[in-house]
N, C-alpha and C positions, 0 to 999 in steps of 0.2 A: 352374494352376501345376504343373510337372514336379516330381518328385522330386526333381534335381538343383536346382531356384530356391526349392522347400521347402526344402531342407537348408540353403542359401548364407542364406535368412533366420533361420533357426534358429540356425546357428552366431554370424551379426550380432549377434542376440538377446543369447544365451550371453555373449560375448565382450564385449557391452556394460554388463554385469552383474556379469559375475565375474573380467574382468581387473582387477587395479589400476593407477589415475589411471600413479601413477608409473614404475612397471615398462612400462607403455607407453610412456612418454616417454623411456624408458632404451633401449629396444630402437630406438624413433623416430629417434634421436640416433646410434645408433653404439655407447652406453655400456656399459661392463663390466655383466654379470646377476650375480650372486653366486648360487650354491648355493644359497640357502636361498630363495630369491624362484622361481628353475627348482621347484623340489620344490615349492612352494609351489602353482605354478600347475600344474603335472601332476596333483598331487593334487587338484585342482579339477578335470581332466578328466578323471579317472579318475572321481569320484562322478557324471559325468555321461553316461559310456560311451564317452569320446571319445578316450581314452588308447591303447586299440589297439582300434580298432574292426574292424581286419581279421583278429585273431587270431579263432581258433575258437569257437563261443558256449560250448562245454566249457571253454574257458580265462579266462572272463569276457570275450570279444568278442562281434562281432557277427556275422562274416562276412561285411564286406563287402567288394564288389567295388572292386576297383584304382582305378574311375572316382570311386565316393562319397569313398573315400578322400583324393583327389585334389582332391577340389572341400575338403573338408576343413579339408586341410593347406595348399590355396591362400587361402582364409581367415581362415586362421590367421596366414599370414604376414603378407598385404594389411591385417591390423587391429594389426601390429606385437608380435603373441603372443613372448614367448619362444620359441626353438629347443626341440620337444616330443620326445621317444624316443629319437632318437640310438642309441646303441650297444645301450644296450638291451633299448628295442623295437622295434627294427626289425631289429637284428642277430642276439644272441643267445637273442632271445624265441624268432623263427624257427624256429631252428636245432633249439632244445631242441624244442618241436611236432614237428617233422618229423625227425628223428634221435635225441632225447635217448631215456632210458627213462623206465621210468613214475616209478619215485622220482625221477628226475631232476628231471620236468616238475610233481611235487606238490611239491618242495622248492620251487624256484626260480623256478618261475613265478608263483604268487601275490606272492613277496618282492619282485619286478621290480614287478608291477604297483602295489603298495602302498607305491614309494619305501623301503624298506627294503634293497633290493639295486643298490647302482649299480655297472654294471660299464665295464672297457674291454678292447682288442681289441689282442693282442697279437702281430702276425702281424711286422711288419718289424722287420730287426735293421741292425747298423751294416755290415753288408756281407752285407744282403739287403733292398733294397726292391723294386725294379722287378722284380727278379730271386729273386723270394722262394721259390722252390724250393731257392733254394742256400742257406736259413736253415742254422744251426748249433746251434743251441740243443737240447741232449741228454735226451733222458728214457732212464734206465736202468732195466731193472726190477728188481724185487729182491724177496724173501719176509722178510716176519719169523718168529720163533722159533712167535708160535702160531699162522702161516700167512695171516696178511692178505700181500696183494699191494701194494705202491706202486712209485709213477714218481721217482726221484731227479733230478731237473733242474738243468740250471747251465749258463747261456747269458745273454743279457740282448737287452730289447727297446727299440727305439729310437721315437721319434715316436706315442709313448701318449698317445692324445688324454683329459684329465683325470683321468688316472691317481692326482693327487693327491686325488681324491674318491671311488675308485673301491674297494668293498668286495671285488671278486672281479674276475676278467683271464682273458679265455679265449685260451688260445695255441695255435698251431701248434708242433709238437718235433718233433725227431726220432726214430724209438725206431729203425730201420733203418739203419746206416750203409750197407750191402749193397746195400742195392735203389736201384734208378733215383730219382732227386731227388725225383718229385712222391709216388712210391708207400711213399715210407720215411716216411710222415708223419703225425703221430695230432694227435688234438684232444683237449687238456687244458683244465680247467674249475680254476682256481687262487685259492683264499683268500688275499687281498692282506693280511691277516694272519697266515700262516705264518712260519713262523722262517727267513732266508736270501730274506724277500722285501726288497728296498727302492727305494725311488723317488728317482732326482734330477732337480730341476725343472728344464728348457729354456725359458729365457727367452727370448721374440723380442725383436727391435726394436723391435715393436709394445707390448712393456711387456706383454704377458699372460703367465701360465701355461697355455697350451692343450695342451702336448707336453713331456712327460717321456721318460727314460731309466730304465728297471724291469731290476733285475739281479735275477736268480735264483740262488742261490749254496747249491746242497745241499738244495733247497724238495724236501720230500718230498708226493707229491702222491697219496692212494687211487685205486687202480685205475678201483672207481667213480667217479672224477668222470673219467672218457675217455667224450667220445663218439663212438659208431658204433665200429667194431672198432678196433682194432691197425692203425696202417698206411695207414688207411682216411679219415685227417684232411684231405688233399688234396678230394677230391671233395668234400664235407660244405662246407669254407672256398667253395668257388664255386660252390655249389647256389643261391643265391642274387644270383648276379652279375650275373646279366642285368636282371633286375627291380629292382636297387641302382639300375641305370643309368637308368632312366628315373627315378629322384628325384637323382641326381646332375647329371642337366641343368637344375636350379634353375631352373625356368622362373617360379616363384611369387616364388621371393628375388631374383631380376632384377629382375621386377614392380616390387617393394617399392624393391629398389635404384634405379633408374629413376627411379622418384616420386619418390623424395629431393632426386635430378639436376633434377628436373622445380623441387622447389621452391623449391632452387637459382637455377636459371634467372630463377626469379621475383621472388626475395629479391635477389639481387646486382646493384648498378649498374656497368655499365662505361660510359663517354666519354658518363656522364649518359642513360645508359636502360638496364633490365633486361637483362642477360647474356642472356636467352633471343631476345632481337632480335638480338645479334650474330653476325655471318654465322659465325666460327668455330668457337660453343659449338651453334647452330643446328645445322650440319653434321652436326657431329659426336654430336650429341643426336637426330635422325631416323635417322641410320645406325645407331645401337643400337637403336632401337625398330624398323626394320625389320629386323634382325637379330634380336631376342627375337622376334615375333613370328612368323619362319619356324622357329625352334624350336618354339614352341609351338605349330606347325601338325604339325612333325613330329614330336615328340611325340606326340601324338593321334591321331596315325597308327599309331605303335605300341601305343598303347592302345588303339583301336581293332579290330585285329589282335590282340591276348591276350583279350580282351573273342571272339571269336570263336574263342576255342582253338588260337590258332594259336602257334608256338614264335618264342619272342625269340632270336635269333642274335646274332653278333659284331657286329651292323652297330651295334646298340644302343650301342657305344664313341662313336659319334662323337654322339650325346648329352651323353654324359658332357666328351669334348671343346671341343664347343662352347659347353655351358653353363658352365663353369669361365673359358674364354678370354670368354666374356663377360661375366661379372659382373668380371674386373678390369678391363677395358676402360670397363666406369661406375665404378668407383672413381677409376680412372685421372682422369677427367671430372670428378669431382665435387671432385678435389684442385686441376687444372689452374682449377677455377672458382673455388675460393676462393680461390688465392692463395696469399699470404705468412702469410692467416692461419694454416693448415695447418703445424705446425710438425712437425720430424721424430720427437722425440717427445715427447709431451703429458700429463701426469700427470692433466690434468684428465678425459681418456676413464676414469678409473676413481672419477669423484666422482659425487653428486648432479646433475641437472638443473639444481636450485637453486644449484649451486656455481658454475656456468658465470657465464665473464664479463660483464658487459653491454656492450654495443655492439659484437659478436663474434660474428658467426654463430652461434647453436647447436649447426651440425653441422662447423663448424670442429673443438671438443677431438679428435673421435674419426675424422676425416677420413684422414689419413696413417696412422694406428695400423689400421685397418681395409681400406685399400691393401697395406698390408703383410702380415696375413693373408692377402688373397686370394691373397696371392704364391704359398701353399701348394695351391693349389684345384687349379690343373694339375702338381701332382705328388702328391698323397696320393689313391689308389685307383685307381693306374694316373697315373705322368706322359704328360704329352701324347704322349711322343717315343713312348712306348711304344703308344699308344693309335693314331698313326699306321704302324706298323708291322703292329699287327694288322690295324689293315682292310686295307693293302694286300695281308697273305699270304691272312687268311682272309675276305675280300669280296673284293675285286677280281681276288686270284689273281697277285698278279705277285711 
C-alpha cells in the first residue's frame, strides 16, 4: 500500500469516527451547517493534525506536499465533511507564514488554528470587483500625542463571505492616492470589533447569509497590524493566486456533486423507470462526468508540474473556469431532475434532516437554493469574463 491509499484509509478511518451521523446527512442533503457544527468539526481535525496540515511543522503543521493535501481534502468532501479552512486557513493563515512578522504570526496563528479567530477577506468593494485595483477604500495615516502610528479607514467592502461570524477582516486600502492603482495598495489586518466597524447582511435568493456589506467609518487601525510594507499590499494579495486556482477547480466537490446527480438518477421515476435510463437525463449526466474527469486529468498535470518545481502560470485561470462552470451545470441537472419538487425558495434547506417531508425526495428542500449559489462560483475570484480575457492576453498572446 502507497502512502497516498494509506492516507485515503486513514482519513475513511477518522471520518467514520469522528464525523457526526447528522451533520453528514446535512452536508449529504444540500442542508444549511451552522457555525457551531463547522467549529465543532475543525476542532476535531485540528486534535488530529488534519486542520492545516500543509502549514509549516513550526506553526503546528506538517509540511505537506500539495499532493497529500489533496488526497485529503478529496476525502473529505467524498464522505460529505463540512466545508474545512476556508478564509482562514488557506488564506490568511498563508499570508501571515510568508509575509506577517514574528508577533504577527505568534498572535494570530495559533488563535486561527484553535477556532478562536474566525476571519474574512475583504478585498471587493461596490465598484471594485473584477476590477479591484480601482478599490477606494482609504487608510490615512496619522500619529498620536505619545507617538503610536495608526491607519484611519473609511471605505466599505462588498460580497464578505460570513462576515457575520467573522472576528477579524483582512483588507486591501489604499494608503497612495499618487501612485499607480496596484502599487498605492497596503494590507490591513482589522478587528471586526473596532468602533466604526459594521456589517449588513446580503440575503440571496437562496435564503442564506453567505455575503455581507462591511463599512468602515473612521476604524482606526495600529500600524502594526499592516502587512509587508506601505504600499506593498498588491503583491502580498496575489502571492498566493496561482496555487488558489488549482483548489478553485473543485474537482473533489464536482465528485460529491455528481453523486448526488447519480443518486438522483436512481431514486426518481419518469414514464415508470428510473430517470437514469432516460435518454435525456443519460446524456446529459455522461457529458458531466466526462467533463469532471478531463479536469481532473488536468488538474494533476498541474500538480504534477509544482510537485517537480516548476512555476504555476496564468494558464492555471482556466481551472478555476472550468470548475465553477461545472459544478452549476450539475446543479442545473439535479434541479431539471426533480422537478416541480424543487421550489424556488425552500425554508426547509435550513431545517433538520428529520424535518424534511415524507414522500419528497430528500434532496428536493436544498436543490434550487444550492443552484442558486452556484450562480456566484463564476464570478467570486475572478468572473468568468475576466478569467477568459486573461488567458487570451497572457497564454495565447492575442
Amino acid at each position: 500500500m502507497d502512502e497516498f491509499a494509506t492516507l485515503r484509509h486513514d482519513v475513511r478511518a477518522f471520518i467514520a469516527e469522528a464525523l457526526p451521523a447528522r451533520v453528514r446527512e446535512k452536508v449529504r442533503l444540500g442542508l444549511e451547517v451552522s457555525k457551531e457544527e463547522m467549529v465543532d468539526w475543525q476542532r476535531r481535525l485540528a486534535e488530529r493534525g488534519w486542520l492545516a496540515p500543509h502549514w509549516p511543522e513550526a506553526w503546528q503543521g506538517q509540511g505537506w506536499s500539495a499532493a497529500r493535501r489533496a488526497v485529503l481534502q478529496e476525502e473529505l468532501v467524498l464522505a460529505h465533511a463540512p466545508e474545512t479552512g476556508g478564509i482562514s486557513i488557506e488564506m490568511i493563515g498563508p499570508i501571515l507564514i510568508h509575509h506577517g512578522t514574528p508577533a504577527q504570526q505568534q498572535y494570530f496563528l495559533p488563535r486561527i488554528l484553535n477556532q478562536e479567530h474566525w476571519w474574512c477577506q475583504g478585498y471587493s468593494e461596490p465598484n471594485a470587483g473584477s476590477d479591484l485595483a480601482s478599490l477606494t477604500t482609504r487608510a490615512e495615516r496619522h500619529t498620536r500625542a505619545d507617538g503610536s502610528a495608526f491607519y484611519r479607514v473609511n471605505g466599505s467592502k462588498i460580497w464578505t463571505s460570513y462576515a457575520q461570524y467573522a472576528d477579524w477582516i483582512f483588507c486591501l486600502v489604499r494608503t497612495d492616492t499618487e501612485a499607480r492603482a496596484q502599487e498605492g495598495i497596503s494590507f490591513l489586518l482589522i478587528d471586526m470589533r473596532s468602533p466604526g466597524v459594521s456589517v449588513r447582511p446580503l440575503i440571496g435568493i437562496h435564503g442564506w447569509q453567505l455575503f455581507n456589506q462591511v463599512f468602515l467609518d473612521d476604524v482606526e487601525v495600529p500600524v502594526e497590524m499592516r502587512v509587508g510594507e506601505e504600499n506593498a499590499g498588491w503583491s502580498i494579495a496575489k502571492s498566493l493566486l496561482e496555487h488558489e486556482r488549482l483548489n478553485l477547480s473543485r474537482v473533489a466537490e464536482n465528485r460529491r456533486r455528481l453523486a448526488k446527480v447519480r443518486a438522483i438518477g436512481n431514486e426518481v421515476m419518469e414514464a415508470g423507470e428510473p430517470l437514469r435510463n432516460r435518454p435525456w437525463f443519460a446524456q446529459r449526466f455522461h457529458a458531466l462526468e466526462v467533463r469532471l474527469e478531463t479536469l481532473a486529468a488536468t488538474v494533476l498535470r498541474f500538480r504534477r508540474l509544482e510537485r517537480q518545481g516548476g512555476a504555476l502560470g496564468p494558464e492555471t485561470g482556466m481551472l478555476k473556469l472550468l470548475g465553477s462552470q461545472l459544478i452549476q451545470d450539475i446543479e442545473n441537472l439535479a434541479v431539471d431532475a426533480l422537478g416541480p419538487d424543487t421550489l424556488a425558495y425552500d425554508r426547509m434547506a435550513h431545517f433538520e434532516p428529520a424535518d424534511l417531508e415524507p414522500g419528497r425526495s430528500p434532496y428536493a428542500a436544498a436543490a434550487s437554493a444550492r443552484r442558486f449559489v452556484t450562480r456566484g462560483y463564476t464570478i467570486a475570484g475572478g468572473t468568468s469574463e475576466i478569467q477568459h480575457e486573461l488567458l487570451a492576453k497572457q497564454v495565447l498572446g492575442l
